[in-house]
N, C-alpha and C positions, 0 to 999 in steps of 0.2 A: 504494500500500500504506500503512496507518495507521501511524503508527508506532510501537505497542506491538507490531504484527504482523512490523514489519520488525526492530526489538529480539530478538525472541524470533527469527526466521530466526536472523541474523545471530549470534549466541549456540549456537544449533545449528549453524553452519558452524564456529564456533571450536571446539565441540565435536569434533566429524567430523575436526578435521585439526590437534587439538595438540600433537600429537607429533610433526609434520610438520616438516621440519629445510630449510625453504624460505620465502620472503616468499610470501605469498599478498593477494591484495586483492582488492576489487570497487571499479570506478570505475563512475559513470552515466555518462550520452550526452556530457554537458558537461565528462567528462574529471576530475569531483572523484573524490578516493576516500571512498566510505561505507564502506567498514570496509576494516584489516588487521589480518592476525594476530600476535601476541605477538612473531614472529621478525623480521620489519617490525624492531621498534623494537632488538633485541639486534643486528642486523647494519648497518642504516643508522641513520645519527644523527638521529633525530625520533621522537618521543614517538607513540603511536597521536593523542593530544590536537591535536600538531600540523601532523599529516597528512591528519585527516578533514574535507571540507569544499574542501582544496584540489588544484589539479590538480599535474602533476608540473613544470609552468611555473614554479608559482610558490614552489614548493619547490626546484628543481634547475637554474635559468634556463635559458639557449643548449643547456646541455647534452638536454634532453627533445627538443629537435624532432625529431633521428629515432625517438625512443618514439613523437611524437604522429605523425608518421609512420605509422607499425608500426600503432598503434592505428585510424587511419582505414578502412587497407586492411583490419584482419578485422570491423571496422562495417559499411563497404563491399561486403565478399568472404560476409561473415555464418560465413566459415570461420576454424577453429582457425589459428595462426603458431606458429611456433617460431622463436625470433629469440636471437642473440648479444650479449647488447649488456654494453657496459662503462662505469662509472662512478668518478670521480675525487672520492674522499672529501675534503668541504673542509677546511681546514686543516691537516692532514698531506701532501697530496696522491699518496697511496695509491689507484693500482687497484684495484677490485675489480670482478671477469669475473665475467658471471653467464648464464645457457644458461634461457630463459624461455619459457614457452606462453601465448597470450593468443586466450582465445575469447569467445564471447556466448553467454551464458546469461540464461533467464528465471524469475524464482519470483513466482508471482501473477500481476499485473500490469505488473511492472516488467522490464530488461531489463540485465543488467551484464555489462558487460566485466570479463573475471575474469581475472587471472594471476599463474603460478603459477613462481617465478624461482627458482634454485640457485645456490650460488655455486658456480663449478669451481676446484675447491681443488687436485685431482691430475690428473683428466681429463675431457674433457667429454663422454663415453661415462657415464661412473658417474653426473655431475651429471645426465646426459639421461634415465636411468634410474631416479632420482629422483624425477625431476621429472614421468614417465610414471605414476610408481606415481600420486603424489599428483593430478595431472590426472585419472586415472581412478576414483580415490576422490570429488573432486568431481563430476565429471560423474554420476557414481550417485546423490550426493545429491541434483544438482538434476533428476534425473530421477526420484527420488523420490516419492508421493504422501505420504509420512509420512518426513518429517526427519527423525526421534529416529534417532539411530547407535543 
């Protein structure tokens, strides 16, 4: 995909899901992420600047490998996960549980691992319900012929 084509997608997914009260991303095959949304940067501590581009390795070390895990098996499986996973905020050293969907999707030519994380703040029934709404918001758009929300 060109990339004023993939500019403007990606610009229409921030659109489609800014109200969204979840991290959402697209990573390619090699595991970078090419885009997250706004919530990305307000709950985890990185800039969307210092996200894109790299994988969750070299942002989150020892800690990703059962992400990269998770992610092989729905490359793999070509099916949707729903996966538990928790991260230990550096410097404070602060939990934070998050109840996440990660599937593959394609627009154009290309093919992204997409997910779509909650934090579970009270329980993770509410966070899963969430997290259904908004997975099923994206899935329409990428099945979409015409992006504009």
């Amino acid at each position: 995909m060109d990339p004023t084509a993939q500019e403007r997608f990606f610009g229409q997914v921030q659109t489609y899901v800014e109200d969204a009260d979840a991290i959402i991303y697209l990573r390619d095959r090699q595991g970078r992420y090419v885009w997250v949304n706004d919530t990305y940067g307000r709950v985890l501590p990185f800039t969307r600047d210092q996200v894109i581009g790299h994988t969750n390795r070299d942002l989150y070390g020892e800690a990703a490998q059962n992400w990269e895990i998770a992610d092989g098996l729905v490359w793999a499986s070509r099916s949707a996960m729903i996966t538990r996973e928790q991260l230990q905020i550096a410097g404070c050293g602060k939990w934070r549980d998050f109840v996440s969907t990660k599937l593959i999707l394609a627009h154009a030519d290309t093919e992204y691992l997409v997910g779509v994380s909650v934090e579970v703040r009270s329980t993770s029934a509410e966070a899963e319900q969430t997290m259904t709404a908004i997975y099923t918001k994206l899935l329409k758009l990428f099945q979409a012929g015409d992006l504009t929300p």
